[in-house]
N, C-alpha and C positions, 0 to 999 in steps of 0.2 A: 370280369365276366358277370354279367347280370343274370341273376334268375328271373322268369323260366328263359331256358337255353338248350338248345340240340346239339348237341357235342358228337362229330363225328373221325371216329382215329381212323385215316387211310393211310399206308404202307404197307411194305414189302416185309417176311417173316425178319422179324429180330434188329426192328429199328427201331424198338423201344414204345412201339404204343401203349403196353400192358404198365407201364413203369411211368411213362408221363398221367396219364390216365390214374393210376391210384394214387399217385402225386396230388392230383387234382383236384383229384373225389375226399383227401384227405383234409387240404385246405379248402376246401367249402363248409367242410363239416356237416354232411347232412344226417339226420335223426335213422335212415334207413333208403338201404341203396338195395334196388332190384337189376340183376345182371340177367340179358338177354347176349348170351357169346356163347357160340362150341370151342372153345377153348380155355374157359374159366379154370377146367380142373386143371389143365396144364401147366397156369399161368398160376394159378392159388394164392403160392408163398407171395406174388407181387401184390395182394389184396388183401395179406393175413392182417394189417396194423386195420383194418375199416371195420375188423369183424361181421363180415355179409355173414348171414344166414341161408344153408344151405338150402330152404325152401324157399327163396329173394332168386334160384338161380335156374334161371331157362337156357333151352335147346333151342334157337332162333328155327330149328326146322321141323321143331314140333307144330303142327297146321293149330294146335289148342291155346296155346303161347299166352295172346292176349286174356284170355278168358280165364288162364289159371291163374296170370298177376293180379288179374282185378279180385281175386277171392281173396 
């Protein structure tokens, strides 16, 4: 995978996208990962090794979304 890249996980509840996905985000290594998911808190424990910061984490259905990441 080259950077910059769109990475998008589609499937069905509990085929593993949360776990490929922090896999991922793990080996790349990035300095700071902002999550736009409604199911982040859900999924957590699958993210806990990245250590996000819990203001890195959006409501995709919040209409403010973009504007609060760019702060």
């Amino acid at each position: 995978i080259k950077l910059a890249t769109i990475v998008l996980a589609v499937a069905k509840k509990g085929f593993g996208k949360s776990y490929f996905l922090s896999n991922l985000l793990k080996w790349l290594k990035f300095d700071r990962i902002i999550i736009i998911s409604p199911t982040f808190e859900s999924n957590e424990s699958q993210f806990k090794h990245l250590n996000i910061q819990h203001e890195d984490v959006f409501d995709p259905d919040d209409s403010d979304v973009i504007q609060k990441q760019l702060i």
